[in-house]
BALOBA-1460 file (C-alpha; in Angstrom, 3 decimals):
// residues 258
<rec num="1" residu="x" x="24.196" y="17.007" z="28.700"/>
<rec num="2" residu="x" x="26.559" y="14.598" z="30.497"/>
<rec num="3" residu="x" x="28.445" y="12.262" z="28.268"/>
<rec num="4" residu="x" x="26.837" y="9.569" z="28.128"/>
<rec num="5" residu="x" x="25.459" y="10.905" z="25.076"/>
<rec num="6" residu="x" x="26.590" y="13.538" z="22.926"/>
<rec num="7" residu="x" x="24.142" y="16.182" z="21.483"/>
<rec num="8" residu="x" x="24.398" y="18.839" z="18.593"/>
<rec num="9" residu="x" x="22.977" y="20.398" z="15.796"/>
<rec num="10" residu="x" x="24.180" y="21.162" z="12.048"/>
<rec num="11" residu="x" x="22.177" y="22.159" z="9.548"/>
<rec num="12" residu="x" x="19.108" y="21.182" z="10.568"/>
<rec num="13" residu="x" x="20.219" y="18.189" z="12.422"/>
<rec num="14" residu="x" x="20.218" y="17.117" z="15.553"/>
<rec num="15" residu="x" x="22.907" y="14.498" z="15.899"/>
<rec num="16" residu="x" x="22.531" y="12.164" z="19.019"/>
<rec num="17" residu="x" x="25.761" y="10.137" z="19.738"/>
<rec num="18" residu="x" x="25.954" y="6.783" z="21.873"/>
<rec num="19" residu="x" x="29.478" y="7.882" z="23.883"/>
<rec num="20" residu="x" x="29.890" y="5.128" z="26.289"/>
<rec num="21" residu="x" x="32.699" y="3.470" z="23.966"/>
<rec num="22" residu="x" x="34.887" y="1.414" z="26.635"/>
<rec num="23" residu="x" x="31.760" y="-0.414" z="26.919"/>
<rec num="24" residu="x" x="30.898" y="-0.505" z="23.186"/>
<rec num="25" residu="x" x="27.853" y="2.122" z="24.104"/>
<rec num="26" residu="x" x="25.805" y="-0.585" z="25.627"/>
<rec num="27" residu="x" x="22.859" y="1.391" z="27.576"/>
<rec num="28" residu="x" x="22.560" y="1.860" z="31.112"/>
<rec num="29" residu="x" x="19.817" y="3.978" z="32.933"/>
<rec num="30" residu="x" x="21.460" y="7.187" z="32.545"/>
<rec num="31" residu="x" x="22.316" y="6.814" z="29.114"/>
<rec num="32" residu="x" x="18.670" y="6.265" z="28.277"/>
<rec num="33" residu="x" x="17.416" y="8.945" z="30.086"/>
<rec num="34" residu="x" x="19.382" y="11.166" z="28.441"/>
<rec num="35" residu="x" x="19.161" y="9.373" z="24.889"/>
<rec num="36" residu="x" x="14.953" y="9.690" z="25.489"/>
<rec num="37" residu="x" x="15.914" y="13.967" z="26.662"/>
<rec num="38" residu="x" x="17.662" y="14.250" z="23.386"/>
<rec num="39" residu="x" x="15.248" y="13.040" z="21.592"/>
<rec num="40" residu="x" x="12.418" y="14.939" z="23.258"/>
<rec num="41" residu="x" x="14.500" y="18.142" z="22.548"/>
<rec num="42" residu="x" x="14.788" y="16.857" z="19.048"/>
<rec num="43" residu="x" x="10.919" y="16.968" z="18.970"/>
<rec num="44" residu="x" x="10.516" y="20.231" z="20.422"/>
<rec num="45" residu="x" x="13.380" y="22.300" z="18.605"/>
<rec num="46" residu="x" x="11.761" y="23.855" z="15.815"/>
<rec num="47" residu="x" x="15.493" y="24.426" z="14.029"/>
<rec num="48" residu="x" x="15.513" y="20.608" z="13.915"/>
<rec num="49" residu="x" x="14.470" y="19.095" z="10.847"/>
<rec num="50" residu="x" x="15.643" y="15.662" z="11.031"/>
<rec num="51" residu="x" x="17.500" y="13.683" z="13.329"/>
<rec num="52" residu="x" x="20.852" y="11.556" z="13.033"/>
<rec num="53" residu="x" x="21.736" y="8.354" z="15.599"/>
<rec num="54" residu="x" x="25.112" y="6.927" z="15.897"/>
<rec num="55" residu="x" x="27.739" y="5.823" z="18.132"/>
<rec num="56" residu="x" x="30.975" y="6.878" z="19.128"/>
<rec num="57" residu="x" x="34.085" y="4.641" z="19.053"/>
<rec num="58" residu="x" x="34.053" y="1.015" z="17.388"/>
<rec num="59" residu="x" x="30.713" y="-0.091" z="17.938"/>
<rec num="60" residu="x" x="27.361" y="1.557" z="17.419"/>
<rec num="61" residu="x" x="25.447" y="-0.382" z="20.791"/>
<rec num="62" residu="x" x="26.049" y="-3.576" z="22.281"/>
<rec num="63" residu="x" x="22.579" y="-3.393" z="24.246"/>
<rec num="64" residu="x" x="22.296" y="-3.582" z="27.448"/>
<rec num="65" residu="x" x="24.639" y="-3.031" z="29.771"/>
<rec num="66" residu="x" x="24.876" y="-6.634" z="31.649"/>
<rec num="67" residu="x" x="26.593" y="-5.532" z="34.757"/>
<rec num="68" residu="x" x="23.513" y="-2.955" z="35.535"/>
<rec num="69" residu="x" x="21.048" y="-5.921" z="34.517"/>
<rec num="70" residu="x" x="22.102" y="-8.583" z="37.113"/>
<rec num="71" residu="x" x="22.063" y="-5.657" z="40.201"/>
<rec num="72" residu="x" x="19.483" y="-7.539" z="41.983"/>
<rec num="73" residu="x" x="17.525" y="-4.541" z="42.631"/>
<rec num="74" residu="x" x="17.061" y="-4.799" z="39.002"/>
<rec num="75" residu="x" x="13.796" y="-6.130" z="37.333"/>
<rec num="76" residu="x" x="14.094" y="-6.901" z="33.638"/>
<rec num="77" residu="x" x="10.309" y="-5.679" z="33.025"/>
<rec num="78" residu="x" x="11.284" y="-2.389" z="34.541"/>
<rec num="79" residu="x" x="14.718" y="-2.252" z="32.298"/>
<rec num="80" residu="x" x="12.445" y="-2.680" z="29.000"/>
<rec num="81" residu="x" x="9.692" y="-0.605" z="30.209"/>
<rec num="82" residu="x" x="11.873" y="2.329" z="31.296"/>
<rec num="83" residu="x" x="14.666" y="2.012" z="28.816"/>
<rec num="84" residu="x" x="14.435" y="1.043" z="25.632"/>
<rec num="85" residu="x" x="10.478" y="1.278" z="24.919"/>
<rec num="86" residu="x" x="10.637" y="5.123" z="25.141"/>
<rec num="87" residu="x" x="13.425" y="5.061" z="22.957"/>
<rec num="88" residu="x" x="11.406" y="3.014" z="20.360"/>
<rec num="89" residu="x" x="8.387" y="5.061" z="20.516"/>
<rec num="90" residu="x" x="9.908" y="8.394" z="20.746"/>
<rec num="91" residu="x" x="11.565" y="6.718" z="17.262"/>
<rec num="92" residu="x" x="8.714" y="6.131" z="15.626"/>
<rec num="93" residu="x" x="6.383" y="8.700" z="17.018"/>
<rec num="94" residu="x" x="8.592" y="11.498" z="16.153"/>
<rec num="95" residu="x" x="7.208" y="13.842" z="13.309"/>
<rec num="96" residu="x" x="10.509" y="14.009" z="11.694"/>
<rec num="97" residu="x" x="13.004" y="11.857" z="9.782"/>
<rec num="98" residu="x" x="15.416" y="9.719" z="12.045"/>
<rec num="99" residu="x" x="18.919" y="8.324" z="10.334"/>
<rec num="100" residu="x" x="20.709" y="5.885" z="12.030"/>
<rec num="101" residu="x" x="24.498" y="5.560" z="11.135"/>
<rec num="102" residu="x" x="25.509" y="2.060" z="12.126"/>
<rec num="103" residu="x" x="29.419" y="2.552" z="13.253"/>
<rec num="104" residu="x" x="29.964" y="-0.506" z="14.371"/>
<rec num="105" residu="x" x="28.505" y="-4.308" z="15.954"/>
<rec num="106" residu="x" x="24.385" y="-3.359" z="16.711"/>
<rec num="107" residu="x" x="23.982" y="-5.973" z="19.265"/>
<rec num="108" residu="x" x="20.625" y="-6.619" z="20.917"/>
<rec num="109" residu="x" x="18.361" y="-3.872" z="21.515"/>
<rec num="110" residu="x" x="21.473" y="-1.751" z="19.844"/>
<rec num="111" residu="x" x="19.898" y="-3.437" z="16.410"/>
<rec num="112" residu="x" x="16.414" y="-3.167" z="17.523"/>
<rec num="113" residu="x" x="17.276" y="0.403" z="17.882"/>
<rec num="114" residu="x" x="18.901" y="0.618" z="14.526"/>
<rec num="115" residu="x" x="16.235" y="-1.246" z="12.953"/>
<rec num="116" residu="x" x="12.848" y="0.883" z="14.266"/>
<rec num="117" residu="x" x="14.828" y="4.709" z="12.618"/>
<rec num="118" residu="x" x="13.476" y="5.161" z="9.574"/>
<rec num="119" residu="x" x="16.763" y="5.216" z="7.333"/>
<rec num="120" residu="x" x="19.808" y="3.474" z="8.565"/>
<rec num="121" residu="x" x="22.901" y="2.588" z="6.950"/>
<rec num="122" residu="x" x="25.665" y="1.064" z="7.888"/>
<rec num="123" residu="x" x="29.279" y="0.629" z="7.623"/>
<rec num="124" residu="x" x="30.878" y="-2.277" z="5.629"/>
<rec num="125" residu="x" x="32.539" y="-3.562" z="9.105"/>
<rec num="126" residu="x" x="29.460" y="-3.373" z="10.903"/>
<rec num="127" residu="x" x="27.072" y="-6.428" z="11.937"/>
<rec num="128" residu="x" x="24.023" y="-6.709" z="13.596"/>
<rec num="129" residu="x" x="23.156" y="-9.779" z="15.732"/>
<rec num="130" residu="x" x="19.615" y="-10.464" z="18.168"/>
<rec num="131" residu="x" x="22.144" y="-11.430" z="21.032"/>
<rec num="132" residu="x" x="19.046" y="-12.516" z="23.119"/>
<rec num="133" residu="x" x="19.386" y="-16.200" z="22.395"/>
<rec num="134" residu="x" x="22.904" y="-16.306" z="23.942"/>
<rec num="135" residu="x" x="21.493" y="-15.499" z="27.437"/>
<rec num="136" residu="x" x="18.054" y="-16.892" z="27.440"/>
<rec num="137" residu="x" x="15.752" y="-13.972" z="26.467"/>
<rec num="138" residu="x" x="13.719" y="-12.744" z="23.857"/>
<rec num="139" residu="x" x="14.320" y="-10.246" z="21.294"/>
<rec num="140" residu="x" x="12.886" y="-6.254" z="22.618"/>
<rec num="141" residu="x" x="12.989" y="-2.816" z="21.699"/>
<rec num="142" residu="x" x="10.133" y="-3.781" z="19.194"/>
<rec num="143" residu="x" x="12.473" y="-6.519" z="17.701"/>
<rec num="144" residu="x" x="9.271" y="-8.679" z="17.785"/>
<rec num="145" residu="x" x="7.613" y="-6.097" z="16.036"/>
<rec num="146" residu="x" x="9.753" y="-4.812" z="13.406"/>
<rec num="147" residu="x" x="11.896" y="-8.057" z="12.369"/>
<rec num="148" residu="x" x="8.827" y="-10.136" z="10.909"/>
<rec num="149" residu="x" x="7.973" y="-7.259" z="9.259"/>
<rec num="150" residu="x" x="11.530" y="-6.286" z="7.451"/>
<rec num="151" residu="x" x="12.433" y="-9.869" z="6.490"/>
<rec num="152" residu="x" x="9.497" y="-12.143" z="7.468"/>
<rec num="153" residu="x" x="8.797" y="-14.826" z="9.906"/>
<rec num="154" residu="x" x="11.367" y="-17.569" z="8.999"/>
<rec num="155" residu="x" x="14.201" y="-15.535" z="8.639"/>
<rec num="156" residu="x" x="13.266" y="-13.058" z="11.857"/>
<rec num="157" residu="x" x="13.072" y="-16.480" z="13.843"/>
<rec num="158" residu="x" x="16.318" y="-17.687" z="12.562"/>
<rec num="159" residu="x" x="17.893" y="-14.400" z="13.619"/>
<rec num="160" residu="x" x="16.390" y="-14.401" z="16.995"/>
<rec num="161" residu="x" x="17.046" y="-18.095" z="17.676"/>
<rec num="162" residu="x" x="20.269" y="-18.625" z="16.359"/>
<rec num="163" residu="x" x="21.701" y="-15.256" z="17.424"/>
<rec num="164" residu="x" x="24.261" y="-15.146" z="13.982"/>
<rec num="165" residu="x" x="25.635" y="-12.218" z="13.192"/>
<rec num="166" residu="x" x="24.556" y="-10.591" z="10.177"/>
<rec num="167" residu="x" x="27.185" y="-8.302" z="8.327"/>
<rec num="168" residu="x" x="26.086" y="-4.986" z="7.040"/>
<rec num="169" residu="x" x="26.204" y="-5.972" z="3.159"/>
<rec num="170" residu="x" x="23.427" y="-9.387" z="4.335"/>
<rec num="171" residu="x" x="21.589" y="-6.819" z="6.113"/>
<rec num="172" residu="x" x="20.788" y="-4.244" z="3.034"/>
<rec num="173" residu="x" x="19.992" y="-7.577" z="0.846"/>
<rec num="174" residu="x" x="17.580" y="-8.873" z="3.574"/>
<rec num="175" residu="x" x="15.954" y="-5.434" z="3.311"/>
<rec num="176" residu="x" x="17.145" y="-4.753" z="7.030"/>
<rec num="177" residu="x" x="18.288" y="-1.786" z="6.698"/>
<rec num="178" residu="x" x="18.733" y="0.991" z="3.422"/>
<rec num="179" residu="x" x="22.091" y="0.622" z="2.460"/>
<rec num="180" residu="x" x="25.672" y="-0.022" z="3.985"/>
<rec num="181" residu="x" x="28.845" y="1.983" z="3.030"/>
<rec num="182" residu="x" x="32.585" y="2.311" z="2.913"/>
<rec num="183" residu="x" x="33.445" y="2.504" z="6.799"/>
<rec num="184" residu="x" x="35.270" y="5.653" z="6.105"/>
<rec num="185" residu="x" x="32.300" y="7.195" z="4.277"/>
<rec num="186" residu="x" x="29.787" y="6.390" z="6.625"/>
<rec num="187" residu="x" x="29.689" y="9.710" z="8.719"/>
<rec num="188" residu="x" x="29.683" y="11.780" z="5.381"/>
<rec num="189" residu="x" x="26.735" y="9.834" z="3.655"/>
<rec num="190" residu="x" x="24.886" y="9.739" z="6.645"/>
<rec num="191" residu="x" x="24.900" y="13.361" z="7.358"/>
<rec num="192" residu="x" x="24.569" y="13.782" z="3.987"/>
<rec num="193" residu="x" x="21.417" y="12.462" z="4.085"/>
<rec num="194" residu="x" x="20.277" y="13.854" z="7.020"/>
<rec num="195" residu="x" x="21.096" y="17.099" z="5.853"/>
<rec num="196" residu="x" x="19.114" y="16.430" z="2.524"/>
<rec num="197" residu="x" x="15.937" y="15.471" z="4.696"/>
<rec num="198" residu="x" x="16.023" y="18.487" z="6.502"/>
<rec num="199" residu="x" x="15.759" y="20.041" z="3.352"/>
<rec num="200" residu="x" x="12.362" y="18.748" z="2.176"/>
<rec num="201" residu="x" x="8.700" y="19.367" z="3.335"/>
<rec num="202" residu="x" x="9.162" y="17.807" z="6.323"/>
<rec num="203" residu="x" x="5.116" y="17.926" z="7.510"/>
<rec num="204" residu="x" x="4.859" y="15.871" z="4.728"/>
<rec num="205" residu="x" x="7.193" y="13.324" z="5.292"/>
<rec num="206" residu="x" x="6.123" y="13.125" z="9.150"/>
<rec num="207" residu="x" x="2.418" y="12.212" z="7.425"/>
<rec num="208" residu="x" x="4.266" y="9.224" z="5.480"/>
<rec num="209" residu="x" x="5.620" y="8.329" z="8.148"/>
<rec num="210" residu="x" x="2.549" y="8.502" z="9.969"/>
<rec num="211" residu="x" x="1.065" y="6.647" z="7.214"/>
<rec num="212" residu="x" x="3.600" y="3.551" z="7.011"/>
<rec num="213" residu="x" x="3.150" y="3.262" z="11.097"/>
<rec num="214" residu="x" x="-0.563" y="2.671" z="10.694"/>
<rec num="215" residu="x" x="-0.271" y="0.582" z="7.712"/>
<rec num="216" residu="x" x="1.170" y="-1.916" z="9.596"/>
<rec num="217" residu="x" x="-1.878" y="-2.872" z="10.899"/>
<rec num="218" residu="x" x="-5.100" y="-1.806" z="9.366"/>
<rec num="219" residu="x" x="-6.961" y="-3.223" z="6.375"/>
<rec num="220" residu="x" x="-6.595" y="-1.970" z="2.502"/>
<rec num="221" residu="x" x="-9.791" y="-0.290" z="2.914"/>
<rec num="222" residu="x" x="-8.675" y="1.294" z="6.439"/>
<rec num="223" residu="x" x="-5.302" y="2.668" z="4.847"/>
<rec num="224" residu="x" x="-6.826" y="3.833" z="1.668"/>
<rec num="225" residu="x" x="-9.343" y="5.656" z="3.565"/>
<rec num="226" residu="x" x="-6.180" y="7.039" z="6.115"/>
<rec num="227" residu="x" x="-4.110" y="7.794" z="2.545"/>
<rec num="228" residu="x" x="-7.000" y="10.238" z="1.720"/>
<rec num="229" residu="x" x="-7.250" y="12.256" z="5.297"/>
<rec num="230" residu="x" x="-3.332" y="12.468" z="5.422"/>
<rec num="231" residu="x" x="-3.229" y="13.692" z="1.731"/>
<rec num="232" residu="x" x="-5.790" y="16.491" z="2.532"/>
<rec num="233" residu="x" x="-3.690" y="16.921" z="5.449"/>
<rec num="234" residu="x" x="-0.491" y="17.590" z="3.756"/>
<rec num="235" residu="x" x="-2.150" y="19.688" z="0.413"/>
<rec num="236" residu="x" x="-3.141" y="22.616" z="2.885"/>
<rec num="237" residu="x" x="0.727" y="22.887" z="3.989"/>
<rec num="238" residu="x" x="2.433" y="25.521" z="2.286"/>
<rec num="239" residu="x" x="5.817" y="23.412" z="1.760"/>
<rec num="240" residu="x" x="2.709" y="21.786" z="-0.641"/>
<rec num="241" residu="x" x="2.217" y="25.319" z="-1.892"/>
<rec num="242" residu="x" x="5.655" y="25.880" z="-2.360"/>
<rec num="243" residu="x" x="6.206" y="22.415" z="-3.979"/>
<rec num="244" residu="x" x="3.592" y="23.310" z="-6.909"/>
<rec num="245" residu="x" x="4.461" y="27.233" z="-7.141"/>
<rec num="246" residu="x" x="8.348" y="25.905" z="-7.739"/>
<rec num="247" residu="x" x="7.732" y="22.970" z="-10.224"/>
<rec num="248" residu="x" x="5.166" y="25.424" z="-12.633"/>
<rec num="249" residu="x" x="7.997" y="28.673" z="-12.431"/>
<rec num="250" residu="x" x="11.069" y="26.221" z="-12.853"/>
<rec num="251" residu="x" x="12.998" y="27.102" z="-9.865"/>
<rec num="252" residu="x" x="14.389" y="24.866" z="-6.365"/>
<rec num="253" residu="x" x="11.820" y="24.549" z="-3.881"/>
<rec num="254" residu="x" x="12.282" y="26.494" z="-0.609"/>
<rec num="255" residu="x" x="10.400" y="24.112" z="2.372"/>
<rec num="256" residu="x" x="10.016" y="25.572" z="5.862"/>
<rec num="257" residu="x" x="8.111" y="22.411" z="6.523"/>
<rec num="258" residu="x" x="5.133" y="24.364" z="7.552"/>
């Protein structure tokens, strides 16, 4: 893989890095294509067990990359549809956990990005800001979707209208994202809990978050209804097996996440 982005795997992990730094990782085709390959691997690779996003340099992703965007051969539509939609739904559609490690400024769809994994944290020097304001657009990459949703409507407008920038320790109170960290732990903790992820019954946590995703929009009768098909789902696994056999002989569970 070119290096654009950076791919490996450790311990279960499959670590996909941003590497454009000189322009703060902001995306271009390429780099999508190959950040939407990664993550189809990630899907496919049965040694993977969870996934870990981040970017190299100072800055996780400052969005789009502006000089590609104003090629007038260029159609905005096509950018979103082509770019960062994939991303977003390979995200959440991806039956295993996905931890973003915020390096740096998330800028537009960089934050979206950040924002639709399904545990992020962030360094203490980092800041997220819906940059879309600034040049006239609206917020995408599911920023629509997901920011009403995380902090509610008044304070998702306020962040798409005003365009402030939100520093990483605002962003954990607002409920944006899980937690934020000492810059120069960030890499450790994050892998750390990637690592720990990979560990558990993964088929199960792919049905939560399976579960979450669909919550979003059905009824309390529709979700209770989905809670009991998914939980039927996930007691005929044998990490489920394992789970029980492990708690009633008093030893560490062993998932496969089979």
């Amino acid at each position: 893989m070119s290096s654009s982005i950076q791919f490996e795997k450790h311990n279960g992990v499959g670590i996909i890095t941003l590497n454009r730094p000189d322009v703060l990782n902001s995306f271009n085709t390429a780099m999508a294509k190959q950040c939407q390959d990664a993550l189809d691997q990630c899907a496919t690779d049965q040694e993977i067990r969870s996934v870990m996003i981040t970017g190299a340099g100072r800055a996780f992703c400052a969005g789009q990359d502006l000089e590609e965007a104003l090629d007038p051969n260029m159609k905005l539509a096509d950018i979103v549809n082509n770019t960062y939609n994939p991303i977003i739904r390979k995200i959440r559609q991806l039956e295993k956990p996905v931890v973003c490690a915020v390096n740096g400024v998330a800028a537009g769809a960089g934050a979206n990005i950040a924002f639709a994994c399904d545990i992020t944290i962030a360094a203490e020097s980092a800041n997220f800001i819906q940059s879309f304001a600034n040049i006239g657009l609206i917020p995408d990459s599911g920023g629509t979707y997901f920011l009403p949703r995380l902090v509610g409507m008044q304070k998702a407008t306020a962040m798409a209208m005003l365009a402030e920038k939100i520093s990483a320790e605002k962003a954990a109170e607002l409920g944006l994202i899980y937690q934020h960290v000492p810059d120069t732990e960030l890499s450790e903790a994050a892998m750390k809990l990637a690592v720990r992820l990979a560990s558990l019954p993964t088929r199960g946590l792919a049905l939560t978050k399976k579960a979450f995703m669909e919550g979003m929009n059905n009824t309390l009768d529709q979700q209770l209804e989905l809670e009991a098909q998914l939980q039927a789902e996930a007691g005929a696994t044998s990490d489920h097996r394992e789970g029980v056999n492990a708690f009633l002989e008093k030893r560490k569970p062993q998932f496969t996440g089979a």
